[in-house]
C-alpha positions in Angstrom: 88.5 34.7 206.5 84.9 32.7 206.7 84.9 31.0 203.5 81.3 30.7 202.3 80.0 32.3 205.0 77.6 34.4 203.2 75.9 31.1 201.6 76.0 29.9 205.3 78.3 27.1 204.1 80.5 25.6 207.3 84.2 25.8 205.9 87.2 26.1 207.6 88.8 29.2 208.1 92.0 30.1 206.4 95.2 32.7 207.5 95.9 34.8 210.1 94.3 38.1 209.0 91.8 39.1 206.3 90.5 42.2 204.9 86.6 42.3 204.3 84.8 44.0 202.0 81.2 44.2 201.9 79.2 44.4 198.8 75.7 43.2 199.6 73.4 42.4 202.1 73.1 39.6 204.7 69.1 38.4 204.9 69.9 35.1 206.5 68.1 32.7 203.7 70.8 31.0 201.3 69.1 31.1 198.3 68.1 35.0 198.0 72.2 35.8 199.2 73.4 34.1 196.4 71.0 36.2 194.1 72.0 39.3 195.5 75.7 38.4 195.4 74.9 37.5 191.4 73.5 41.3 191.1 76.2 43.0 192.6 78.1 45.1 190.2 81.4 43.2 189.3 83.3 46.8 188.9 82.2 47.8 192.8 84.1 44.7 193.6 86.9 45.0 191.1 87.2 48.5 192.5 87.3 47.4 195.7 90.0 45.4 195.0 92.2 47.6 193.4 92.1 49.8 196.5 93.1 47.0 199.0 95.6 45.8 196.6 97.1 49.2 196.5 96.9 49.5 200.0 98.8 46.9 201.2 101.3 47.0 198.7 102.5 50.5 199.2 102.6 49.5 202.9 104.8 46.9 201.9 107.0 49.1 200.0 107.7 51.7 202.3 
């Protein structure tokens, strides 16, 4: 996982695997990412969630 990678923060990475999600746009200029991260709908994300939530726990409990 690239922590703050979308604000093109340098942060180092954490874990061995990561799921992504992506809910918005890259356009390369920190300032208009962060406004498009604050207008993406919280329920696309929440939703998103859920579903890799569920995912890997019913692989885990198999």
């Amino acid at each position: 996982m690239y922590l703050g990678k979308a604000l093109n923060k340098n942060i180092n990475c954490v874990g061995d695997l990561s799921i992504k999600g992506i809910v918005s746009q890259n356009v390369n200029v920190p300032q208009y990412n962060f406004r498009l991260l604050q207008n993406t709908s919280l329920s696309l994300v929440m939703n998103m969630a859920d579903v890799v939530s569920s995912g890997i726990y019913n692989v885990i409990n198999i």
